[in-house]
C-alpha positions, 0 to 999 in steps of 0.5 A, a space after each residue: 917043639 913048637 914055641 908055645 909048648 917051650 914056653 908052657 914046658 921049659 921058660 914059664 918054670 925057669 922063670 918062676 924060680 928066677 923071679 922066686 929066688 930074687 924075692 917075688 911071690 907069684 900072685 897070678 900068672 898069665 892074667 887074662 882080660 879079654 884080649 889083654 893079659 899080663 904075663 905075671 902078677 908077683 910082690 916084692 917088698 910089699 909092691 905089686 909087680 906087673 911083669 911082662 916076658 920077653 924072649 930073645 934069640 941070641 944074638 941080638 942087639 938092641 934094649 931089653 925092653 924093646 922086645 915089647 911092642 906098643 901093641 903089647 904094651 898097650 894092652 899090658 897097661 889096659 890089663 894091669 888098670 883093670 887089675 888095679 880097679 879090681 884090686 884097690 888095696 895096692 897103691 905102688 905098681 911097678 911094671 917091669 920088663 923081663 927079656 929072657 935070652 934063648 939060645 938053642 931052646 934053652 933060657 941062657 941069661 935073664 934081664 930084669 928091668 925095673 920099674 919101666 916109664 910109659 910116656 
């Protein structure tokens, strides 16, 4: 199976319902820009969530937030301050990074992490 199909086909429904039963609702998936996209765009506890994905093969070692390039995490921030300019009824924004790890093409073990720092 090719990567893309796994993803669309097997981690985007698994994450939905990981994110779902954590208390987020989905607002847009896959928001597109351009070039720029965020992964997910949800609510939880009346906050606007900007979520990117990130994968892993098991093993690997390192922070879950490391599997983001600055490249794509540059073009995360452009999407999501576009997004903002669209949509001005949000004022608190949390961007967030969730690493999901894959071992034999199947998801095995979810890490949120909250609320990232972009110096």
């Amino acid at each position: 199976m090719l990567w893309n199909q796994f993803i669309q086909q097997k981690l985007e429904p698994r994450v939905l319902n990981w994110l779902a039963q954590r208390g987020f609702h989905l607002i847009k998936q896959n928001w597109r820009y351009r070039y720029d996209q965020i992964d997910i765009i949800a609510t939880c506890a009346d906050q606007l969530h900007f979520i990117g994905i990130t994968t892993r093969n098991y093993p690997e070692v390192g922070l879950s937030e490391q599997g983001i390039t600055r490249r794509k995490m540059r073009s995360f921030l452009e999407a999501s301050q576009l997004y903002l300019k669209r949509h001005p009824e949000w004022k608190e924004v949390i961007i967030d990074v969730l690493t999901v790890t894959v071992i034999k093409e199947e998801p095995a073990d979810f890490i949120l992490v909250k609320n990232i720092r972009v110096d």
